[in-house]
Residue frames as qw, qx, qy, qz and C-alpha x, y, z in Angstrom:
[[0.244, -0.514, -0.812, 0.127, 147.07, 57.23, 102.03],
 [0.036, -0.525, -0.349, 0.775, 147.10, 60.88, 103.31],
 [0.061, 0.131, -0.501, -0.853, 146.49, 62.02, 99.56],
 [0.341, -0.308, -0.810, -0.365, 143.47, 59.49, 99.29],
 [0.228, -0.661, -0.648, 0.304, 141.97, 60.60, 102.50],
 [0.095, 0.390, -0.049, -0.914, 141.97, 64.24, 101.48],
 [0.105, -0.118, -0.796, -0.585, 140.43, 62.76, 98.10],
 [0.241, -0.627, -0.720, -0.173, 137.47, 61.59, 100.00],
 [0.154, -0.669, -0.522, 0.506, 136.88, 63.87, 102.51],
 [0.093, 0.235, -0.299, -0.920, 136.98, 66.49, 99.29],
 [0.130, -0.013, -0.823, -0.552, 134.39, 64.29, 97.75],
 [0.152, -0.412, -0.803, 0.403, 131.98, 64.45, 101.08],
 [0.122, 0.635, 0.342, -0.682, 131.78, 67.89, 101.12],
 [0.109, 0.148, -0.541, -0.820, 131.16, 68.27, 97.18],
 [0.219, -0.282, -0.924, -0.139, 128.66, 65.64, 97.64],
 [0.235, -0.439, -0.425, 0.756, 127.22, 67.80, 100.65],
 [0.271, 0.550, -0.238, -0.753, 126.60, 70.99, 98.20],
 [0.657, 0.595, 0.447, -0.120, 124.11, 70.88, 95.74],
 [0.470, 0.180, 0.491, 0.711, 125.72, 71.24, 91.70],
 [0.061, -0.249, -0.125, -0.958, 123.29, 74.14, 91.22],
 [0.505, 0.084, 0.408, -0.756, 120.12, 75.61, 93.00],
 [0.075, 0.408, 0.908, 0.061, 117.07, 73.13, 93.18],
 [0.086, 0.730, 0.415, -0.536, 114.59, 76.19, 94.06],
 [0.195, 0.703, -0.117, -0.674, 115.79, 78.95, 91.90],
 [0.829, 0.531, 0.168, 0.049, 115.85, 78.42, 88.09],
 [0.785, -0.156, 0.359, 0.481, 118.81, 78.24, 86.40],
 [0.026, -0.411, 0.484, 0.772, 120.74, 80.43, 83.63],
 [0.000, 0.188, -0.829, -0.527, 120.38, 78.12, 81.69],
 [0.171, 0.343, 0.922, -0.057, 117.25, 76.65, 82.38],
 [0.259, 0.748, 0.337, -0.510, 115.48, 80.01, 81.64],
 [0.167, 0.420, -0.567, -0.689, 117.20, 80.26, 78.44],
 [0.168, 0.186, 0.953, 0.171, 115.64, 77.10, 77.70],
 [0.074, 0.517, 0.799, -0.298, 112.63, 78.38, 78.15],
 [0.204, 0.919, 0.084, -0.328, 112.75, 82.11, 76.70],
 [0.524, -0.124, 0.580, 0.611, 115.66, 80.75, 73.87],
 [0.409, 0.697, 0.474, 0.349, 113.57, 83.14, 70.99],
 [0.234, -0.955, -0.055, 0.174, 114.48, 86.19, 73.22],
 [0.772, 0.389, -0.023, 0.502, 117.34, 88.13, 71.80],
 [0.006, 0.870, -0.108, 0.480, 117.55, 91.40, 73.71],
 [0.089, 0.484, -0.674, 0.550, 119.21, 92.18, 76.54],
 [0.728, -0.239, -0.636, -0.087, 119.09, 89.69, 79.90],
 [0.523, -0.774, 0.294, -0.203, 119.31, 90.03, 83.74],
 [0.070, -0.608, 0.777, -0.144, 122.07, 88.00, 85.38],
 [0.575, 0.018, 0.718, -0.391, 119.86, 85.85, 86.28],
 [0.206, 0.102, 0.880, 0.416, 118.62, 85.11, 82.58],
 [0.250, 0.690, 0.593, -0.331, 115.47, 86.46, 82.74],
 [0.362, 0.428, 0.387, 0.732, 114.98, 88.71, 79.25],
 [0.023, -0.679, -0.300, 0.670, 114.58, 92.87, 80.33],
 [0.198, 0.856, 0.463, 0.118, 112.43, 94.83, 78.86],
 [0.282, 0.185, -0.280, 0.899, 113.29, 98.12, 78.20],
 [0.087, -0.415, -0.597, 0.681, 111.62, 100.43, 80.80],
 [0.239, 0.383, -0.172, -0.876, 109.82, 102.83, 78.14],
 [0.407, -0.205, -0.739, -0.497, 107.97, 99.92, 77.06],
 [0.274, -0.252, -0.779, 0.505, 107.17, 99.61, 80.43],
 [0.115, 0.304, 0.402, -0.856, 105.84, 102.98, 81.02],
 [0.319, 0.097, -0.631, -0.701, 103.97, 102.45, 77.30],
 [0.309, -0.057, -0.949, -0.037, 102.49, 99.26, 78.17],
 [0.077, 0.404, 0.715, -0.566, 99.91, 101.01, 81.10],
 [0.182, 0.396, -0.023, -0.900, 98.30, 103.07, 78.51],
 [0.251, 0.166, -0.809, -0.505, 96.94, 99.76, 76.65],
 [0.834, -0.090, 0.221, -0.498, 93.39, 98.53, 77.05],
 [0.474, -0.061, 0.877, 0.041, 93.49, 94.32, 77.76],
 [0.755, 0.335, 0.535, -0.180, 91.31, 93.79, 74.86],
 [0.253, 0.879, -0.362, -0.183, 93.83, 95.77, 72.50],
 [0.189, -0.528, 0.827, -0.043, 96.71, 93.19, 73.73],
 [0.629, 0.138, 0.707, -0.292, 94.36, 90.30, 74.22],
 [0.784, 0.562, -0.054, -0.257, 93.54, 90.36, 70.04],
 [0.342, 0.715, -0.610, -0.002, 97.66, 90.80, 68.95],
 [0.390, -0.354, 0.839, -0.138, 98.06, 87.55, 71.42],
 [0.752, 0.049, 0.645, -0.125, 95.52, 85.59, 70.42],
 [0.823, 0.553, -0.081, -0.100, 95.99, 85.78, 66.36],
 [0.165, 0.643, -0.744, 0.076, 99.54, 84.99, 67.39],
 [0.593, 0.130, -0.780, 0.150, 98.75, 81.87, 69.05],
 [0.094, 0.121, -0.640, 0.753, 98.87, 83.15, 72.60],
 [0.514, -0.483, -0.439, -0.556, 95.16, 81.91, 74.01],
 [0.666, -0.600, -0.413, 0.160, 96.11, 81.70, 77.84],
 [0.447, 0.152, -0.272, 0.838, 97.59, 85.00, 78.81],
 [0.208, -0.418, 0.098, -0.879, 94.74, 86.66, 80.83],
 [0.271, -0.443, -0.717, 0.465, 93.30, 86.08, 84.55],
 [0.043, -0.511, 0.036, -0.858, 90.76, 87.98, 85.60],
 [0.645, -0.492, -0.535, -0.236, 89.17, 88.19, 89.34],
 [0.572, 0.014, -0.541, 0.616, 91.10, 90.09, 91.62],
 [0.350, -0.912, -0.070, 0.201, 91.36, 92.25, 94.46],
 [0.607, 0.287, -0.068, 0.737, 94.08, 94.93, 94.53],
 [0.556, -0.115, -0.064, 0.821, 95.63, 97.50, 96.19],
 [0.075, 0.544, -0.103, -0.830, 94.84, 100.29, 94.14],
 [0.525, 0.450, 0.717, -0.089, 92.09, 99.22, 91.32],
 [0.218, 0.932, 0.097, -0.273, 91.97, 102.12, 90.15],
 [0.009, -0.859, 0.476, 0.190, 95.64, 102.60, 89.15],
 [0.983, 0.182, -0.025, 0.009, 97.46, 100.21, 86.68],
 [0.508, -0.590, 0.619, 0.100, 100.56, 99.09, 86.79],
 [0.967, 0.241, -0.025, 0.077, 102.93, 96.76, 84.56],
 [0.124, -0.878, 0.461, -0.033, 106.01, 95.28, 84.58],
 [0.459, 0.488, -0.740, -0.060, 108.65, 92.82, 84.01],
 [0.883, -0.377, -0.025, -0.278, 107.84, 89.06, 85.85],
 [0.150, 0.394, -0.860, 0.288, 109.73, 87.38, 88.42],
 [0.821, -0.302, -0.363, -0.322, 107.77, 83.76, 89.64],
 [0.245, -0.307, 0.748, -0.535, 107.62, 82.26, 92.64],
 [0.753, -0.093, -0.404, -0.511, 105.57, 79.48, 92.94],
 [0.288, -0.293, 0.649, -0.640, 104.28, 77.94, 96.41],
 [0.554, -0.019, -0.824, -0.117, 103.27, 74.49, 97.20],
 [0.823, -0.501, -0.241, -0.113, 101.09, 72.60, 100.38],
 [0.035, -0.819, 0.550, -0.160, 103.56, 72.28, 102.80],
 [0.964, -0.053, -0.213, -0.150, 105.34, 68.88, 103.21],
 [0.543, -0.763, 0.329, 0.119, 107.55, 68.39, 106.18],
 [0.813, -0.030, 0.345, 0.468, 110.46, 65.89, 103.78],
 [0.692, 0.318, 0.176, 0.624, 110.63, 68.40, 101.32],
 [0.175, -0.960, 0.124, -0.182, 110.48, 71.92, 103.28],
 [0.774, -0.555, 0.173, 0.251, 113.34, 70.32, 105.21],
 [0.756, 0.312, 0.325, 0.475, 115.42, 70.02, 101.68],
 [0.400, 0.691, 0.310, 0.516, 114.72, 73.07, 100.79],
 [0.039, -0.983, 0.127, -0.126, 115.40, 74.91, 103.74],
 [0.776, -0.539, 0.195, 0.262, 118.48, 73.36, 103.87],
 [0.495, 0.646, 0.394, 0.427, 119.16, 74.67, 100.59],
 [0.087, -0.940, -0.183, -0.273, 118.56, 77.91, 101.57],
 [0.508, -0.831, 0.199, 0.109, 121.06, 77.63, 104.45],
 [0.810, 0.083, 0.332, 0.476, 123.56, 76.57, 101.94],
 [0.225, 0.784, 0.208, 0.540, 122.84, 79.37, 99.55],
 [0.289, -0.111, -0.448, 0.839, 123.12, 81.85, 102.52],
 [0.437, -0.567, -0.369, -0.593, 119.09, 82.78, 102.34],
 [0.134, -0.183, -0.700, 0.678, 117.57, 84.08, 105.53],
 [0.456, 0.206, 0.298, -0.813, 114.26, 84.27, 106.71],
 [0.747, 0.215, 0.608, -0.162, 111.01, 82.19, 105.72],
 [0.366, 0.248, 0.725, 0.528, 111.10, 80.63, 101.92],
 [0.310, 0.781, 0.519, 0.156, 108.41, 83.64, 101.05],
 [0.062, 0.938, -0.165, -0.298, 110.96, 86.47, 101.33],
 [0.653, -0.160, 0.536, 0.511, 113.50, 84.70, 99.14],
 [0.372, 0.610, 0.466, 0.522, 112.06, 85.55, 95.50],
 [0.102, -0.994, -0.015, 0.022, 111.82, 89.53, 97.34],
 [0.134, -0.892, 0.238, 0.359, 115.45, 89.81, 97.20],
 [0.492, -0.177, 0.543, 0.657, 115.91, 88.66, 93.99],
 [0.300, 0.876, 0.368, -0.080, 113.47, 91.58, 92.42],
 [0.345, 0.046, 0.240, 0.906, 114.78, 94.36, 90.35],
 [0.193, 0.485, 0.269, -0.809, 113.57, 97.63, 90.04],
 [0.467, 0.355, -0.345, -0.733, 110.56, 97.40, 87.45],
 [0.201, 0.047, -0.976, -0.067, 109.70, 93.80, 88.37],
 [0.616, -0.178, -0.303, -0.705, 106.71, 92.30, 88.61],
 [0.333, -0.219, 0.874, -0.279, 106.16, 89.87, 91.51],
 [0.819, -0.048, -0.134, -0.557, 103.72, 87.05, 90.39],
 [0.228, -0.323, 0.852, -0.344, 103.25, 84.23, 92.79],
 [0.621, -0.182, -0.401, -0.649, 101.40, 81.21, 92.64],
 [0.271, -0.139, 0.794, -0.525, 99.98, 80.29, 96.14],
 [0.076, -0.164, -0.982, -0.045, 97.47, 77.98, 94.72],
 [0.328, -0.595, -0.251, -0.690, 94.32, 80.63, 95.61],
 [0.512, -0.507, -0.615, 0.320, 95.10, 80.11, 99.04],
 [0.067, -0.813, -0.055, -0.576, 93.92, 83.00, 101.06],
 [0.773, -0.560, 0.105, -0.279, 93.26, 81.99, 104.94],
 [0.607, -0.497, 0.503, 0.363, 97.04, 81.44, 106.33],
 [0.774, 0.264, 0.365, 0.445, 98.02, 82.05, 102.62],
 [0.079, -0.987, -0.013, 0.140, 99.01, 85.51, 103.18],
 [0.844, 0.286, -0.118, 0.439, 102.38, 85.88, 101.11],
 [0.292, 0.359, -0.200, 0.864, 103.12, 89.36, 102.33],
 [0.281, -0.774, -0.461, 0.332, 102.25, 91.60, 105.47],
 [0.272, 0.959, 0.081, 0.020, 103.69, 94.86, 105.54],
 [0.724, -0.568, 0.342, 0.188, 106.70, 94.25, 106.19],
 [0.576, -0.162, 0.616, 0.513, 107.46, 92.35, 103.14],
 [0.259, 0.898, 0.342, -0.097, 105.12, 94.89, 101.36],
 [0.118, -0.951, 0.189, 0.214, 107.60, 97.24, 102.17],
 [0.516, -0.459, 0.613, 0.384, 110.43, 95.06, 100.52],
 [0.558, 0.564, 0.601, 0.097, 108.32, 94.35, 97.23],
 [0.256, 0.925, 0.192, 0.206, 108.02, 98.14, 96.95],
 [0.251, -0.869, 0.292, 0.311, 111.36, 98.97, 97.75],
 [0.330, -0.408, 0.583, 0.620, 113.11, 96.65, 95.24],
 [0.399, 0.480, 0.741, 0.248, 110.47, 96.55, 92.59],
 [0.258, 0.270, 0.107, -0.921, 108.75, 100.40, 92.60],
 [0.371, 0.126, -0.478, -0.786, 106.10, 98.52, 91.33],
 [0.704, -0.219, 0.357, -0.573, 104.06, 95.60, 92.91],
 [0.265, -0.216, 0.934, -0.101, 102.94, 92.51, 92.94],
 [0.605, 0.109, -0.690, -0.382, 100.55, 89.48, 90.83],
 [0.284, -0.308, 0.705, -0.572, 99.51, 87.47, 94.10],
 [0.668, -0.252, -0.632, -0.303, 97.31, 83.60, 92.84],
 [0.566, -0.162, -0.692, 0.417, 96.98, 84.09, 96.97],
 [0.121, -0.895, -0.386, -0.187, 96.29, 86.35, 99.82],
 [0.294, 0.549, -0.277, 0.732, 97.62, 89.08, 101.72],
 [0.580, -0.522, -0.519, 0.350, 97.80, 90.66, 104.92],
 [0.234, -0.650, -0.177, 0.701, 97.84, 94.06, 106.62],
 [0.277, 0.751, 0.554, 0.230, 95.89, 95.46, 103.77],
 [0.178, -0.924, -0.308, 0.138, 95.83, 98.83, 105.26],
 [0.567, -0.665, 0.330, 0.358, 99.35, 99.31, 105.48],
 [0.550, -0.085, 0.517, 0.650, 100.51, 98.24, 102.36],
 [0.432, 0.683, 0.475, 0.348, 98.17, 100.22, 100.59],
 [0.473, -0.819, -0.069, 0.318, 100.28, 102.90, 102.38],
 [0.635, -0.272, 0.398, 0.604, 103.12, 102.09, 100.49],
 [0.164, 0.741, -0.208, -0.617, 104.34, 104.95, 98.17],
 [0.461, 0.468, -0.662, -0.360, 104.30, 103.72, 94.17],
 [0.005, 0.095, 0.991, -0.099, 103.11, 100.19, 95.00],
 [0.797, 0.031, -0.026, -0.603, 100.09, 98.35, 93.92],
 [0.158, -0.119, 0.977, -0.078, 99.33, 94.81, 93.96],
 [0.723, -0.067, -0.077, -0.683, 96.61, 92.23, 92.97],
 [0.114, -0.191, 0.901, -0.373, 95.41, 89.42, 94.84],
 [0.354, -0.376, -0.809, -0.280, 92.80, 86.55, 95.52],
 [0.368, -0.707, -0.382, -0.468, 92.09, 88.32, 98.92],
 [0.021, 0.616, -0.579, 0.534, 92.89, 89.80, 102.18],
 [0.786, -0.492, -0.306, -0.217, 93.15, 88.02, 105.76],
 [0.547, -0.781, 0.226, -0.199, 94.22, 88.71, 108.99],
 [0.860, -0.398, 0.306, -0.092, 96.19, 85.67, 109.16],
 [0.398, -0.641, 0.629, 0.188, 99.87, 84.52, 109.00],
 [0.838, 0.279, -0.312, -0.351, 100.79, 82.43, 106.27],
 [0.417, -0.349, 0.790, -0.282, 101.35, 78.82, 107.33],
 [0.749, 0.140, 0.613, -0.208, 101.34, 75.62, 105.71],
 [0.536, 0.831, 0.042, -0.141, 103.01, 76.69, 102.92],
 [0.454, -0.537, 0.469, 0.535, 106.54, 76.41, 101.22],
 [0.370, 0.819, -0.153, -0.411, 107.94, 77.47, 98.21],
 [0.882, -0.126, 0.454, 0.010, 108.96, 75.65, 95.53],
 [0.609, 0.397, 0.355, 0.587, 110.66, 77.49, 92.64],
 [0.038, 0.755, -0.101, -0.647, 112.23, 81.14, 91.47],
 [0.384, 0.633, -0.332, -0.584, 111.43, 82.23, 88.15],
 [0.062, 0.165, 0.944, 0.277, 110.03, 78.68, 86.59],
 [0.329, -0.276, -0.514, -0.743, 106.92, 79.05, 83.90],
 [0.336, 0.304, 0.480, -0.751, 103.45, 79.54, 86.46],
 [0.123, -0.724, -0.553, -0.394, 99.70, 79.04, 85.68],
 [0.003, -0.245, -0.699, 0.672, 98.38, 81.27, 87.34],
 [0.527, 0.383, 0.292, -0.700, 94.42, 81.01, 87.28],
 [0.849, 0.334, 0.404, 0.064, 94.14, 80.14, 83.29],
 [0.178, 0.963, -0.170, -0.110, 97.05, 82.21, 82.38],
 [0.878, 0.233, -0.048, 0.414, 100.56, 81.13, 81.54],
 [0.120, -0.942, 0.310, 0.044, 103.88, 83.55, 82.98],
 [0.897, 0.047, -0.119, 0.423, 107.32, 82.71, 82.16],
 [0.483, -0.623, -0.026, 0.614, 109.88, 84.73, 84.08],
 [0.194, -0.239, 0.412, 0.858, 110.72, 88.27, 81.91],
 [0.009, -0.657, -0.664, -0.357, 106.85, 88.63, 80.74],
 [0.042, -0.268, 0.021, -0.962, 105.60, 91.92, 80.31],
 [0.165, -0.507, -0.805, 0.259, 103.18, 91.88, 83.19],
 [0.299, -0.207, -0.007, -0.931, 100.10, 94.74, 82.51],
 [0.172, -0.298, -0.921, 0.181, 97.78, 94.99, 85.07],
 [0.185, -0.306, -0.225, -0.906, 94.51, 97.19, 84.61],
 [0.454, -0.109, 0.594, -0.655, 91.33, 96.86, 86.49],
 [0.864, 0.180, -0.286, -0.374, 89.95, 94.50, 83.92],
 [0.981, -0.086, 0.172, 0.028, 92.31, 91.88, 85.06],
 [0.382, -0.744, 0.447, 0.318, 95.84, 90.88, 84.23],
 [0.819, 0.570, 0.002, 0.057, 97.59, 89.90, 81.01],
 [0.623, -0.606, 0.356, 0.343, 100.79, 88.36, 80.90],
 [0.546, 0.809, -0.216, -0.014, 103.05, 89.16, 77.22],
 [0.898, 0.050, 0.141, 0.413, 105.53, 86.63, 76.24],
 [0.293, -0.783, 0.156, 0.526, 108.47, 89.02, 76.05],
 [0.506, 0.228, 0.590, 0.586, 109.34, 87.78, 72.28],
 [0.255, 0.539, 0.481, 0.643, 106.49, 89.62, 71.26],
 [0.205, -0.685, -0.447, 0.537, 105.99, 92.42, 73.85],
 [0.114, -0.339, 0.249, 0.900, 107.30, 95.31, 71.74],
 [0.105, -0.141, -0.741, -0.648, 105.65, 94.46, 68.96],
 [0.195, -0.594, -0.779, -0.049, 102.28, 93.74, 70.94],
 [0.250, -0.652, -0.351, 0.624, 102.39, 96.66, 72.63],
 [0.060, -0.192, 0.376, 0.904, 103.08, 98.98, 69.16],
 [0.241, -0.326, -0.819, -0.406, 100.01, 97.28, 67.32],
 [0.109, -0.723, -0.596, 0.334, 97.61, 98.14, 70.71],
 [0.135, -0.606, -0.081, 0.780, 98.92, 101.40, 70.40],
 [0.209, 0.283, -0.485, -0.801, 98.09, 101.85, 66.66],
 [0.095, -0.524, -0.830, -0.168, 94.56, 100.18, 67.09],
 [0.254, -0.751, -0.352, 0.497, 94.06, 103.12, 69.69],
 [0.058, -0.311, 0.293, 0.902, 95.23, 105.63, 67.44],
 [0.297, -0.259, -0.655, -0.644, 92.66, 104.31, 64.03],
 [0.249, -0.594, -0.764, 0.035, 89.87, 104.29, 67.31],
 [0.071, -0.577, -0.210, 0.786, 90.45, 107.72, 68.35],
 [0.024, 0.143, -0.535, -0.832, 90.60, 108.92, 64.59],
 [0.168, -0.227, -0.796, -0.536, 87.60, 107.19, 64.06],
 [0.148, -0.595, -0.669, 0.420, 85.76, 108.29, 66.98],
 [0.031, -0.419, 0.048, 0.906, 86.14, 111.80, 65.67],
 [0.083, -0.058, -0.642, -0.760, 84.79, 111.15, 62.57],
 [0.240, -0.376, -0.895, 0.016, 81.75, 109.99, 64.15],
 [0.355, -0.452, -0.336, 0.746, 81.71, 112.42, 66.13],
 [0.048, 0.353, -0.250, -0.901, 81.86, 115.04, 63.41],
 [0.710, 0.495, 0.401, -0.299, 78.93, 112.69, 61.42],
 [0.073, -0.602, 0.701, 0.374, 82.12, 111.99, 58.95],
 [0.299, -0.129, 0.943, 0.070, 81.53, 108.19, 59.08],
 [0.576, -0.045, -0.566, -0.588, 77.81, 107.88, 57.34],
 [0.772, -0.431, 0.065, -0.462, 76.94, 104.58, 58.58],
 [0.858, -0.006, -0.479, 0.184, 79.75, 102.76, 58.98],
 [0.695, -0.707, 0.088, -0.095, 80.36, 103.39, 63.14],
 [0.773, -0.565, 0.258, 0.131, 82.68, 100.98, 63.42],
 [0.676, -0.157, 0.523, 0.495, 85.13, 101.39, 60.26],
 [0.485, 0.852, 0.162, -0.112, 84.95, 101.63, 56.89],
 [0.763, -0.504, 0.381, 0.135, 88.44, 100.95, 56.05],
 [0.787, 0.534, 0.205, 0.231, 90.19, 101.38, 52.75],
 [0.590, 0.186, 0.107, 0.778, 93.24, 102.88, 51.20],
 [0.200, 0.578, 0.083, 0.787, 91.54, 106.56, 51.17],
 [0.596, -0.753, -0.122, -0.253, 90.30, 106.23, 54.91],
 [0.770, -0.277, -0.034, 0.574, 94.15, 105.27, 56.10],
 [0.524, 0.352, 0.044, 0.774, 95.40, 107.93, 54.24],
 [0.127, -0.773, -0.048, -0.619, 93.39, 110.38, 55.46],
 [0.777, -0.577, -0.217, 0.128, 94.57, 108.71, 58.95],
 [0.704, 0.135, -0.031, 0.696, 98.34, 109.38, 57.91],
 [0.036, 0.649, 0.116, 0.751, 97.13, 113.11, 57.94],
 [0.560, -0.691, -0.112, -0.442, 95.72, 113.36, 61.00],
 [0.829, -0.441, -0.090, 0.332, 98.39, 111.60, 62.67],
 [0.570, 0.176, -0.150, 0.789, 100.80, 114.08, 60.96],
 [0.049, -0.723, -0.130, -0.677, 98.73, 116.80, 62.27],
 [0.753, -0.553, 0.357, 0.004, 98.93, 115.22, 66.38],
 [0.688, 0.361, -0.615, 0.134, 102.33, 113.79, 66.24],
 [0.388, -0.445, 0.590, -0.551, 102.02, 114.27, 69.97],
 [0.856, -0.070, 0.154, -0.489, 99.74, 111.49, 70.17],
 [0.871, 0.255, -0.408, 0.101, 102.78, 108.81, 68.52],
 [0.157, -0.862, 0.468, -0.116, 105.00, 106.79, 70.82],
 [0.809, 0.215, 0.446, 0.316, 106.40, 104.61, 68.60],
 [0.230, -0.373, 0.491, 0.753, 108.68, 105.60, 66.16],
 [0.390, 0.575, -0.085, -0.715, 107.44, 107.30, 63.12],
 [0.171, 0.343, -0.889, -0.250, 109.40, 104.08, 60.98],
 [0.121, 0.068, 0.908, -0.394, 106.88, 101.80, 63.40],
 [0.473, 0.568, 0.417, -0.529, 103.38, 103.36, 62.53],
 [0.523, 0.547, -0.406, -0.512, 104.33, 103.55, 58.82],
 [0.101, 0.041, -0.991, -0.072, 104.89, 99.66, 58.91],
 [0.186, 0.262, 0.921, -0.222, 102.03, 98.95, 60.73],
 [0.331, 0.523, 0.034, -0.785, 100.19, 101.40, 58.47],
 [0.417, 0.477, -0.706, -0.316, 101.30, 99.64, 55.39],
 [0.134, 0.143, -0.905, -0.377, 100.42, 96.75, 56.66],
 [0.359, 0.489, 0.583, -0.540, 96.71, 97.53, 57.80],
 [0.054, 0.626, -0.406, -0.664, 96.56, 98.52, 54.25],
 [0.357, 0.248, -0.835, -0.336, 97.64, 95.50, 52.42],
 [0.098, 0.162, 0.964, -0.188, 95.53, 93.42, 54.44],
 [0.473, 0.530, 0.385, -0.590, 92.23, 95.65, 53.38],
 [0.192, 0.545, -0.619, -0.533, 93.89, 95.22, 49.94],
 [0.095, -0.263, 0.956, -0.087, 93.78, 91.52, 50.48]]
């Protein structure tokens, strides 16, 4: 009998304790979700970029990215309509989601009891802050709430930009504007600012797939934000998107010059063939400064700008 009452009163408190987080996503469940991704992974699952695409990635116009997505397929990866921080000054980086719901007293209870399981402390909107990494993108989706939808003040400003050095993606508003815009190496964009506390609100997920606006984010998207607006890159094809901008920008400088120099005749915008690439190949050996991609990287995509004029 003493054996069987240990039994149950093991079986209470198992019962008691969730089997895995309800809030955060799973390992697994983000594999599910980013299962094409081979490179390397946080703990947490989330696929990492390296950081040198990172620093690559700010030097790409959105409409550069915005082509390589959509002939892939990718037709919901850009929001545009924000406020920010620093407008002026882009920013990209690797996404961690968060994604905030009305508030409803049956299941806030759940969830902060959850939390107090987990050992989380403080409201449900500083949770996803201390599971950033350095080079993470917050991106939240508070529903465009602005008025009492204020995810951060400075406070948690200051926590954003201490584990992130890099900012924040905000379908919501902010607070204490002034203050955060204080913050060394931190930017952010948002739906807008207000005075007021956020309230009425409760979070409902870490690092599960987001709309946010008409945009798709799944957790480990390259997140480049520019003042045009934000664009979120499936991490499959980040590298790859991010070479291809960078060798459109290369045949547009090249070809500005010509223009420039009254080179082009009348074709402005092109004029494209086997003896206009080549004479690109030259000119790029003559700036190699100007590659940053591998040399191996621009001869592919050379070769195959090429065969497709061939075509």
């Amino acid at each position: 009998m003493k054996l069987r009452g240990k039994l149950w009163a093991l079986c209470l408190l198992l019962s008691a304790v969730p089997a895995f987080s309800q809030v955060k996503m799973t390992r697994d469940q983000i594999l599910f979700y980013t299962s094409d991704w081979k490179g390397e992974r946080f703990p947490d699952g989330r696929p990492k970029l390296p950081d040198q695409l990172l620093k690559r990635a700010v030097d790409m116009t959105i409409e550069d990215v915005w082509d390589y997505l959509r002939a892939h397929g990718y037709r919901n990866q850009f929001e545009s309509g924000w406020q920010a921080l620093h407008i002026d000054k882009p920013f990209a980086g690797r996404a961690l989601t968060a994604q905030y719901m009305p508030t409803r007293p049956d299941m806030a209870k759940a969830i902060k009891a959850e939390g107090k399981a987990e050992g989380r402390v403080g409201d449900t909107n500083s949770w996803p802050i201390a599971e950033l990494q350095n080079g993470d993108v917050y991106v939240a989706d508070g529903f465009g709430k602005v008025i009492e939808g204020t995810l951060i003040g400075s406070n948690l400003g200051n926590g954003v930009a201490a584990h992130t050095h890099t900012g924040f993606i905000f379908d919501a508003g902010i607070r204490d504007q002034e203050e955060n815009r204080e913050i060394p190496n931190f930017n952010g964009f948002y739906r807008g600012y207000d005075p007021s506390a956020w309230a009425d609100m409760e979070l409902t997920s870490i690092n599960a797939p987001l709309r946010i606006g008409r945009a798709i984010v799944l957790p480990g998207d390259l997140v480049l934000a520019k003042p045009e607006g934000v664009i979120f890159i499936p991490a499959i094809l980040a590298e790859d998107a991010i070479s291809t901008a960078e060798f459109t920008a290369l045949t547009d400088e090249f070809n500005f010059d010509l223009n420039q120099q009254g080179k082009n005749g009348g074709q402005f915008e092109g004029g494209w063939n086997a003896a206009k690439y080549d004479a690109f190949a030259k000119w790029i050996d003559a700036h190699p400064e100007k590659l940053k991609m591998s040399r191996e990287e621009f001869n592919a995509l050379l070769a195959k700008a090429k065969q497709r004029k061939e075509d």
